[in-house]
N, C-alpha and C positions, 0 to 999 in steps of 0.2 A: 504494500500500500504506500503512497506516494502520502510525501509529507503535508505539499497544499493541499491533497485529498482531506485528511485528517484536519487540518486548519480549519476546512470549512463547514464541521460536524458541529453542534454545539454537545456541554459538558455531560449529557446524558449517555449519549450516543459513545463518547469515546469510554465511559466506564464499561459499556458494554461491551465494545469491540475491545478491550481490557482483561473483562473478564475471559471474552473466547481466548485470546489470543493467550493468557494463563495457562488455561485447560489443554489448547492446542501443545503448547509448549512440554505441560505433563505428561502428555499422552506420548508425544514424540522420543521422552525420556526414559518412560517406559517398556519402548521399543529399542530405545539403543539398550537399557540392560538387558532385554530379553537374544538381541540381538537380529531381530527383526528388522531393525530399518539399517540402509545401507547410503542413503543420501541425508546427509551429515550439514548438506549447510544449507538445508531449509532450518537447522536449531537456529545458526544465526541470522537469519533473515527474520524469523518469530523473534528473537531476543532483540534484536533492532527496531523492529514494531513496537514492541512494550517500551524500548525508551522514549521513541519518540512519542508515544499515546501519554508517560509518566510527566516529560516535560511539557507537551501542552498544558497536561492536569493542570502541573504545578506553575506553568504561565498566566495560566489563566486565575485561579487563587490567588499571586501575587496582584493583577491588574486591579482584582476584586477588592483585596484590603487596600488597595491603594485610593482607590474611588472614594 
């Protein structure tokens, strides 16, 4: 997911895509112990999603106390 994607979600929508992208990430981690999954950098493309969805959150909370 593209970053200006994400920018233009409002704070609901990114908790939710948050939460999946948590889950997603679980599940994927599951498989690497099991030994299931053999493509290795969809982990870090999910773990790059959650940053960017984290520091929106957290941009967006800063803008808020600042008002």
């Amino acid at each position: 997911m593209d970053f200006k994607d994400l920018q233009n979600k409002n704070e609901r929508d990114l908790h939710e895509l948050l939460s999946e992208k948590r889950k997603e990430l679980r599940e994927m981690n599951f498989k690497i112990n099991e030994k299931q999954l053999k493509n290795f950098a969809g982990v870090k493309k999910v773990k790059k999603t959650i940053a960017r969805i984290l520091t929106l959150l957290n941009k967006k909370k800063v803008e808020q106390t600042n008002q």
